[in-house]
KEKE-3310 file (N, C-alpha, C; in steps of 0.2 Angstrom, whole numbers, plus 5000, padded with zeros to 4 digits):
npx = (4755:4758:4768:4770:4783:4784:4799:4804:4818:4832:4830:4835:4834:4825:4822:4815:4809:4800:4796:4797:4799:4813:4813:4821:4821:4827:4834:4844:4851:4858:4853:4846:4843:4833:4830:4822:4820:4818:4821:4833:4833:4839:4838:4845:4852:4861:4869:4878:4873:4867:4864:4856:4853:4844:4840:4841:4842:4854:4852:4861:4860:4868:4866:4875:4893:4897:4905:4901:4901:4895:4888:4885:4877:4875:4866:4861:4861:4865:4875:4873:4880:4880:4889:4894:4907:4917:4917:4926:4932:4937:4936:4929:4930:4921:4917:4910:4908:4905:4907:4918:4918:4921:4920:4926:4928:4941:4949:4959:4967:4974:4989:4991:4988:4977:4963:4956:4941:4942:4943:4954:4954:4958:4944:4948:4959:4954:4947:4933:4924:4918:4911:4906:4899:4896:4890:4884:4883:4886:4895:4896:4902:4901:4900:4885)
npy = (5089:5075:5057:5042:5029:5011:5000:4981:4973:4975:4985:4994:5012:5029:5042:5058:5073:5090:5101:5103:5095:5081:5063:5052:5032:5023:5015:5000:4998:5004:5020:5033:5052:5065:5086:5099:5114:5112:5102:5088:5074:5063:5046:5033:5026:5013:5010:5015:5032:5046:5060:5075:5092:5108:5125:5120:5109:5098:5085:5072:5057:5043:5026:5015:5012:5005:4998:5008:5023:5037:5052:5068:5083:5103:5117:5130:5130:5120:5107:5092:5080:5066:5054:5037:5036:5026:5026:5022:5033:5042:5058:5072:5088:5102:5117:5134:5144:5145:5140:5125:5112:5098:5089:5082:5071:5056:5064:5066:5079:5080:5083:5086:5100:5109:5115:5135:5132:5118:5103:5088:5073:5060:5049:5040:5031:5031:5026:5019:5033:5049:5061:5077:5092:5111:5124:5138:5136:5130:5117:5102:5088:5078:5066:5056)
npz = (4978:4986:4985:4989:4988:4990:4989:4985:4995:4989:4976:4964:4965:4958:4958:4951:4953:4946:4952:4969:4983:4985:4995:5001:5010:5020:5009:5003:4991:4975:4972:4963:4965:4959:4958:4953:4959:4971:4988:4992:5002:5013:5022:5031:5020:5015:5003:4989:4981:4971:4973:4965:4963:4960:4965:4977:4994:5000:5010:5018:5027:5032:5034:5034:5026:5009:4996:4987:4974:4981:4974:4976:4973:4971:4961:4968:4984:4999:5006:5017:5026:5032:5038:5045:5060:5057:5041:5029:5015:5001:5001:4989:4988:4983:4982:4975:4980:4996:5014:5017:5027:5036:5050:5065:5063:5056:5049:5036:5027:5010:5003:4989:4979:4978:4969:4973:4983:4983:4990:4994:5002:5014:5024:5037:5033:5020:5004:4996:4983:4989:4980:4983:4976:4977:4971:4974:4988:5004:5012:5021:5031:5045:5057:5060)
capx = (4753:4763:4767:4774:4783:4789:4801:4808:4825:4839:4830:4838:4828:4827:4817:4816:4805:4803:4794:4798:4805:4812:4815:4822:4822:4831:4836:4850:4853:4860:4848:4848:4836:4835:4826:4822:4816:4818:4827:4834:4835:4840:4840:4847:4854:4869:4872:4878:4868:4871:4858:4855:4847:4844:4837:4839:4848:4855:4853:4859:4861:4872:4869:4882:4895:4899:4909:4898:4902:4891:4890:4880:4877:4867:4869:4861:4857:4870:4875:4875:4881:4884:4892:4898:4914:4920:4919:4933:4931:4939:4930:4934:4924:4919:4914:4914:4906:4903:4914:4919:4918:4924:4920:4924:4929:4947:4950:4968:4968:4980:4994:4990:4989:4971:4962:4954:4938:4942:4947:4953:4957:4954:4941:4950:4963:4953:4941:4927:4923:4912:4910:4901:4900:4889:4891:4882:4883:4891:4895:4895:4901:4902:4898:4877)
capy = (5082:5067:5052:5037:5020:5005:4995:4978:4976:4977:4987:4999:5016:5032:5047:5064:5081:5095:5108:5099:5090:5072:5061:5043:5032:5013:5008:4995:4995:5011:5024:5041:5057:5073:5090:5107:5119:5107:5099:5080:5070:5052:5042:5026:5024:5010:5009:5021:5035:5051:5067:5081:5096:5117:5127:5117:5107:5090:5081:5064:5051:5034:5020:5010:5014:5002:5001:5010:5030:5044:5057:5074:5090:5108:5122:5134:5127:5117:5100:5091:5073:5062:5048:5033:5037:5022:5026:5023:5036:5048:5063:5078:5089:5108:5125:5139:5152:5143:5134:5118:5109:5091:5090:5076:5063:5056:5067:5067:5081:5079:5087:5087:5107:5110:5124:5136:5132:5112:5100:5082:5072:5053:5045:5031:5028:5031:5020:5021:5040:5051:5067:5083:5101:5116:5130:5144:5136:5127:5109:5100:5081:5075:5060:5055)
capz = (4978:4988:4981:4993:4985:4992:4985:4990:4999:4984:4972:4963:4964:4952:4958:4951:4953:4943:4955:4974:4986:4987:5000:5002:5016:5020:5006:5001:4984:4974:4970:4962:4965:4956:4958:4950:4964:4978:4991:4991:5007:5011:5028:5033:5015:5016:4995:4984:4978:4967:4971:4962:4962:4957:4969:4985:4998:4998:5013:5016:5032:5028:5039:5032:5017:5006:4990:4981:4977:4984:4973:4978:4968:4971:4961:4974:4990:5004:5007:5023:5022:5040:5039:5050:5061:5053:5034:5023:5010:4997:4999:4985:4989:4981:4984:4972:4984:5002:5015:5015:5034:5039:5059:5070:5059:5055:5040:5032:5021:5005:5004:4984:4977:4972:4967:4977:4984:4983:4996:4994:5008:5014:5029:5041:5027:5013:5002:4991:4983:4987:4978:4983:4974:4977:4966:4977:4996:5010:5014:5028:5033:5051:5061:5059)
cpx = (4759:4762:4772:4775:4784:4792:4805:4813:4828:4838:4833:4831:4831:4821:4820:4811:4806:4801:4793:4802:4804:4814:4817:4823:4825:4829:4843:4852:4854:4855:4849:4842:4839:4831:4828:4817:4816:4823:4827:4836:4835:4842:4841:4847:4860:4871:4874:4873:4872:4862:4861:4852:4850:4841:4835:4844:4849:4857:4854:4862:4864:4872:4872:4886:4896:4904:4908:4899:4897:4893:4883:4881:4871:4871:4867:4857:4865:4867:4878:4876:4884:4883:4893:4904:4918:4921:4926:4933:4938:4937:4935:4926:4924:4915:4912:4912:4904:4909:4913:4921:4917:4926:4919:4924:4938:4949:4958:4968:4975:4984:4994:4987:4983:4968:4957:4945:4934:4948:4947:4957:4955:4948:4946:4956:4963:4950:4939:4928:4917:4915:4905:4904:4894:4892:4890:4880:4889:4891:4900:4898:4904:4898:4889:4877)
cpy = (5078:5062:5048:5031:5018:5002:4990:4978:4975:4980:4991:5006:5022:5037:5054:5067:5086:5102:5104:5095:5083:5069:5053:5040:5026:5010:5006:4993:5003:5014:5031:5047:5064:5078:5095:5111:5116:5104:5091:5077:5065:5053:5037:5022:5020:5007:5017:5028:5041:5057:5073:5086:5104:5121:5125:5111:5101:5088:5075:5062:5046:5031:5016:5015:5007:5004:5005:5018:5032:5050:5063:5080:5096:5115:5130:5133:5123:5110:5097:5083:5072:5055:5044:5037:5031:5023:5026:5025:5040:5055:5069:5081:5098:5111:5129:5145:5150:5141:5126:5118:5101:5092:5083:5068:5061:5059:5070:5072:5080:5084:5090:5094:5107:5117:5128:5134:5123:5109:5092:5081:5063:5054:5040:5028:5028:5026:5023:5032:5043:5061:5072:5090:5103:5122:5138:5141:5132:5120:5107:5092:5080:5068:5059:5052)
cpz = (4980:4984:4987:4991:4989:4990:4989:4992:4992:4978:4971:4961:4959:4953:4954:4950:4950:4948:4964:4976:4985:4992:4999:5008:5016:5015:5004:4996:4981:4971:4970:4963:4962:4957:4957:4957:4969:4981:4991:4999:5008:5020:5028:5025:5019:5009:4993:4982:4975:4969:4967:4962:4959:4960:4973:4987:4996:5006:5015:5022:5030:5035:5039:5026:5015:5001:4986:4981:4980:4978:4973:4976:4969:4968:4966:4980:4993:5004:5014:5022:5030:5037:5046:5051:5057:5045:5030:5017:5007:4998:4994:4985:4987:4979:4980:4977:4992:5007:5015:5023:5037:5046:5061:5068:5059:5050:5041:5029:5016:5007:4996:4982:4974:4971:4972:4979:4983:4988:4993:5001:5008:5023:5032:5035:5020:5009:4994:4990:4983:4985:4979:4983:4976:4973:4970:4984:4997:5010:5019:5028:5039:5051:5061:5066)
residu = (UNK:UNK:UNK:UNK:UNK:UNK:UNK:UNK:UNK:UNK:UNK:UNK:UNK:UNK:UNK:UNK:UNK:UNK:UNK:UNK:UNK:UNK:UNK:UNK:UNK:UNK:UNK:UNK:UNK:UNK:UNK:UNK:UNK:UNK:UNK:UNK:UNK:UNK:UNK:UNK:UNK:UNK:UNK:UNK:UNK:UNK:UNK:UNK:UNK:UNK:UNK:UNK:UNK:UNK:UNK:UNK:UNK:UNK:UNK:UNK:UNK:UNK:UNK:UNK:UNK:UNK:UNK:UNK:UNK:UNK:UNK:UNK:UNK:UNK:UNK:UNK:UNK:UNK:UNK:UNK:UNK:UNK:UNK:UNK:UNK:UNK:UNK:UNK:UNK:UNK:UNK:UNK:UNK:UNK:UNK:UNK:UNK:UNK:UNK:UNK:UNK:UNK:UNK:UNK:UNK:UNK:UNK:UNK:UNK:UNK:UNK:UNK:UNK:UNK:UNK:UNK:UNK:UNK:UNK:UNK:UNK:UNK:UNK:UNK:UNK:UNK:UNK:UNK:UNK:UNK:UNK:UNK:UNK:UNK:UNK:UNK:UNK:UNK:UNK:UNK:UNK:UNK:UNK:UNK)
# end
C-alpha cells in the first residue's frame, strides 16, 4: 500500500516505515524519515534532515543547504548524498566495511588522525554538519 501527503511550505515532517520504502520530495523545513526493510530517498530537500534505516539505502538530493545539519544512517545498505558545488559543509563521514568516496567537490580532508574507516574533512571551507555512517556499505557524496 502507497500512501501520498502533502504538506504546506515550512512544515516540519516525520515519516517512518516498518516493512518499505520512503520517499520525500521539496520540502523546506527540516524533516526526518525512518525505515525497517527499506530504502529512504529525498529530492529537492533545501533544510535539514536526519534519515534512517535497516536493510536499505539512503538516498538523498539537496537543492539548497542551509544551516541546518544532515544527518544519514544505514546499517546494511549505501548512502549516496549530492550536494550543491557550493555547500559549506563539515562532513564526518563513516564506513565500517565499504569505501568512502567524495568526487568532484572542493574537499579539504583533515589532517586530524581518525580511526580506520572514518573521514573528516570540510566543503568550500567548511559550514554546517553533516553526518553519514553505514555499518555494512559504501558512501558516496558528489556534486547533484
Amino acid at each position: 500500500m502507497d500512501y501520498r501527503v502533502s504538506v504546506p511550505s515550512g512544515t516540519r515532517v516525520s515519516v517512518r516505515a516498518a516493512n518499505g520504502n520512503v520517499s520525500v520530495k521539496g520540502l523546506d523545513a527540516p524533516a526526518s524519515a525512518s525505515a525497517e526493510n527499506g530504502d529512504i530517498s529525498g529530492t529537492e530537500l533545501s533544510r535539514g534532515i536526519e534519515m534512517r534505516t535497516v536493510n536499505g539505502n539512503v538516498t538523498l538530493g539537496l537543492a539548497a543547504f542551509d544551516r541546518d545539519s544532515i544527518d544519514l544512517r544505514t546499517v546494511n545498505g549505501h548512502i549516496d548524498l549530492g550536494v550543491p558545488t557550493t555547500i559549506n559543509a563539515n562532513p564526518l563521514i563513516s564506513s565500517a566495511s565499504g569505501n568512502v568516496e567524495v568526487a568532484d567537490l572542493p574537499w579539504e580532508p583533515s589532517t586530524e588522525r581518525t580511526t580506520r574507516g572514518h573521514v573528516r574533512g570540510r566543503l568550500n571551507g567548511g559550514g554546517s554538519p553533516i553526518e553519514l555512517g553505514a555499518t555494512n556499505g559504501s558512501i558516496r557524496v558528489h556534486p547533484r
